[in-house]
C-alpha positions in Angstrom: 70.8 25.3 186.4 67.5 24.6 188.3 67.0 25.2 192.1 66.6 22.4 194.8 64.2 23.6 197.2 63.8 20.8 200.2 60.2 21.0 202.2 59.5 19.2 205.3 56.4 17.2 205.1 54.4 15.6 208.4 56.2 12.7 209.0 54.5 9.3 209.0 55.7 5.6 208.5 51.9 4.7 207.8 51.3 4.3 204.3 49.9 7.8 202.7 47.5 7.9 199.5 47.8 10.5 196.7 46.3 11.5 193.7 47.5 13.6 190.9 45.1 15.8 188.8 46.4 18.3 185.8 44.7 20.4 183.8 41.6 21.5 184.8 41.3 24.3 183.3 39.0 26.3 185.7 37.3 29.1 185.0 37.6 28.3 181.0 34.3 27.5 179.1 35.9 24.9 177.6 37.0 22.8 180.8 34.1 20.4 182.5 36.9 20.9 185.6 33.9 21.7 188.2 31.8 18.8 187.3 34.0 16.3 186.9 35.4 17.1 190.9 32.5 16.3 191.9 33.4 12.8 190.7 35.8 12.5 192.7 34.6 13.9 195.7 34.4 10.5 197.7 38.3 9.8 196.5 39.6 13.3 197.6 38.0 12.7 201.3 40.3 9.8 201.6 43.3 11.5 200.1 46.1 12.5 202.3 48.3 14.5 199.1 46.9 16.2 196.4 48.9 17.1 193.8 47.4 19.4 191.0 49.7 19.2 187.9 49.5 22.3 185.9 47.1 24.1 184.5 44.7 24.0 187.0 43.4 27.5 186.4 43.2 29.0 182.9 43.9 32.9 182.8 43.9 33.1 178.9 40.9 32.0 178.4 38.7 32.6 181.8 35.3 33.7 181.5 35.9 36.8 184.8 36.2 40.2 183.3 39.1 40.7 184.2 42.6 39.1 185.4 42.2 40.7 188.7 38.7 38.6 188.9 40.3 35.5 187.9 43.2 36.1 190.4 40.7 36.2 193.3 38.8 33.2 192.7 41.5 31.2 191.9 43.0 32.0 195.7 39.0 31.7 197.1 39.3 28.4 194.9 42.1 27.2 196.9 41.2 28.5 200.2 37.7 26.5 200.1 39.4 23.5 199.0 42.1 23.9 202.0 38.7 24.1 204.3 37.3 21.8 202.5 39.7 19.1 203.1 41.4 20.2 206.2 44.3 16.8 206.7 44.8 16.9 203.0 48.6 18.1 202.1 48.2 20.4 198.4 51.1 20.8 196.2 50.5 23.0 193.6 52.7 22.8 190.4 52.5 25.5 188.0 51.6 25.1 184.5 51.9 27.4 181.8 47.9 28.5 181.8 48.1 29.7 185.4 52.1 30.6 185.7 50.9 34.6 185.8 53.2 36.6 187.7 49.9 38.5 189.1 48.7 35.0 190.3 51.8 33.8 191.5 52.6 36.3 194.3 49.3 36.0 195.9 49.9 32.2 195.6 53.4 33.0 197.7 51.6 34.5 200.0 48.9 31.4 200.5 51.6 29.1 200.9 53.0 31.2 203.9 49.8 31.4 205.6 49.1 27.9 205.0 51.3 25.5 206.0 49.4 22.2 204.2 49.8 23.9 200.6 53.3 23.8 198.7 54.0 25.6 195.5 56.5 24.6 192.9 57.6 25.9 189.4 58.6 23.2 187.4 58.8 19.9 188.8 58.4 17.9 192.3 59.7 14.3 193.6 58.2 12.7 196.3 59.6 9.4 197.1 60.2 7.5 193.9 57.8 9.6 192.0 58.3 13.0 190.2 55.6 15.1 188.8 56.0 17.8 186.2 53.4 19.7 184.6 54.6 18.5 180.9 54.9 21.9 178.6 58.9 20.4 178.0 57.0 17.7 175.8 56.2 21.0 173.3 59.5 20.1 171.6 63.1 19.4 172.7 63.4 21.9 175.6 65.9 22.3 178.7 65.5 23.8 181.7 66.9 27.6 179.9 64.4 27.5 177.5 61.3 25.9 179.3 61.9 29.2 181.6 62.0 31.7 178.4 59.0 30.1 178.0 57.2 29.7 181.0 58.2 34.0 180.7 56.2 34.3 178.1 53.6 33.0 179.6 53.4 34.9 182.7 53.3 38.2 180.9 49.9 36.5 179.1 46.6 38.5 178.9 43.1 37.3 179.4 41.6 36.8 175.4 38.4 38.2 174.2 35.1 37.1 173.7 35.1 36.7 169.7 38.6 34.8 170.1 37.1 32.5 173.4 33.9 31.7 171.6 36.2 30.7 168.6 37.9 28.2 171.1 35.4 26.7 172.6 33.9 25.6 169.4 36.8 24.1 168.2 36.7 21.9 171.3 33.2 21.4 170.7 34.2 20.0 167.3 37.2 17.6 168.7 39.3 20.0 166.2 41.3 20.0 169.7 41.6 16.6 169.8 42.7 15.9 166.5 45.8 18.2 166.8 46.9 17.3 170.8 46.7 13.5 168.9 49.0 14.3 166.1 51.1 16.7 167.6 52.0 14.6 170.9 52.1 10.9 170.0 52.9 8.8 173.1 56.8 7.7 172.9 57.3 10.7 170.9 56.0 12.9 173.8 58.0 11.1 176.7 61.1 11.5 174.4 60.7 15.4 174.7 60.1 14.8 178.5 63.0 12.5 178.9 65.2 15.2 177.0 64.0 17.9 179.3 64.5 15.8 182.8 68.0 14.6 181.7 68.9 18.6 181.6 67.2 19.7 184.4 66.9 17.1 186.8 70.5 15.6 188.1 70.2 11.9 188.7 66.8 11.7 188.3 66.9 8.1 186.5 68.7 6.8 189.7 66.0 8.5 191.9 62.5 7.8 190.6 60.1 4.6 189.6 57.7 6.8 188.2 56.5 9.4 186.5 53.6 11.8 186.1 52.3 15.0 184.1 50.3 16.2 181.8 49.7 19.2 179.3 49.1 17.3 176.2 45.5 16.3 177.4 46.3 12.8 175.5 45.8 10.4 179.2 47.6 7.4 179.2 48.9 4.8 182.1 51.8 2.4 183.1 54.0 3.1 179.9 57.7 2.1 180.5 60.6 3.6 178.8 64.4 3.7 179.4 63.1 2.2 182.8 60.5 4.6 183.8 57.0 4.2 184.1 55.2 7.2 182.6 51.9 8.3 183.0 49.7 11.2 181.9 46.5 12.2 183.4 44.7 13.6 180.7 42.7 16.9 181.0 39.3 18.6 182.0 38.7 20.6 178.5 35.7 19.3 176.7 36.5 16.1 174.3 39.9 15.4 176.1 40.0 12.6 178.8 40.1 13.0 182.3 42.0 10.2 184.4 43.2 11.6 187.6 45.5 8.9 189.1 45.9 7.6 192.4 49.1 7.1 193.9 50.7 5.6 197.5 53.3 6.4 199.5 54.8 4.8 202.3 56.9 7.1 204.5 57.7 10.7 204.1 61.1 12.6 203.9 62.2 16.3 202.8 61.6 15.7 199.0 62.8 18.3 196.3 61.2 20.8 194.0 62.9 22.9 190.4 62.0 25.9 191.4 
């Protein structure tokens, strides 16, 4: 059975605003993650909680020489946007493309030295919303075997150039595209998530309004089932969609985290 981590956030009865973001894929050839930030520069200045969903760095297919490299700038990455942004609160979720043990423990570390960044392994509720990167939506998965494979992945080593530059041209080509359509239709998808929550999550149907991840790079907002309004905000990789999605809240309490 999971965790349940509690974290004390500042506490505020003014109303706070949030926005979610999942795969960006930095550091991949294939993700326009940088460029489409800039975006949303004048949003994130007015943002008291980020929360990046997953996937926000890509260790498989970066373009450093080496995992070491990509270790570093993902930690300067995070740093700058702590200075950056210096009353924004980060919660950092970890997805399967940046779940590397290496990465992890210097990510520990951050999070003790900086008291405004929160990591967490699997899911997150604040309020009535709960986040979640989405890799459960692969196929019928519960909390024992999202962690085999979540394993997997942090053992994962950085892929060569032949095998990157294959990649990045079938992005290029929407070949992407075509299989993240078939392969995670909408209801279909949320089934797989529902599945995953109901075994890993107690009570989480009494306890949230809402919904968010992402992982299938398929964007979508406001879609209720069994209750639940889901909503996935798309991804940064050339010929997905990007929809980062705004969020309030209106008071703060200790929240949990599967860890």
């Amino acid at each position: 059975m999971p965790h349940h981590r509690p974290f004390a956030m500042k506490s505020s009865t003014s109303e706070k605003k949030g926005l979610v973001i999942s795969d960006l894929h930095l550091f991949s050839r294939r993700s326009k993650g940088s460029q489409f930030l800039k975006t949303q520069e004048s949003i994130l200045r007015k943002t008291d909680i980020l929360v990046l969903n997953g996937d926000t760095f890509d260790f498989r297919w970066s373009h450093y020489p080496s995992e070491a490299a990509t270790v570093t700038a993902a930690i300067t990455w995070l740093r700058t946007q702590l200075d950056n942004f210096p009353d924004q609160e980060v919660h950092f979720l970890l997805g399967n493309h940046d779940c590397l043990t290496s990465f992890r423990t210097q990510l520990e570390e951050l999070t003790r030295l900086h008291p405004r960044i929160h990591l967490h392994e699997f899911w997150l509720q604040l309020d009535r919303l709960l986040f979640l990167h989405g890799d459960c939506s692969n196929r019928f998965m519960n909390d024992s075997t999202l962690r085999s494979y979540r394993e997997q992945w942090s053992r994962d080593k950085p892929r060569g150039a032949i095998s990157t530059t294959l990649y990045t041209l079938i992005d290029y080509f929407r070949i992407s595209h075509c299989f993240h359509f078939c392969y995670f239709p909408k209801a279909k998808t949320i089934q797989r998530v529902i599945y995953y929550l109901d075994q890993a999550v107690p009570d989480w149907r009494n306890r949230i309004d809402d919904c968010f991840f992402g992982h299938t790079h398929m964007p979508f907002h406001n879609h209720s089932q069994e209750g639940i309004r889901f909503h996935n905000t798309g991804s940064a990789i050339t010929g997905m969609g990007f929809h980062p999605m705004p969020f309030k809240l209106t008071d703060y309490h200790p929240s949990t985290s599967g860890t």
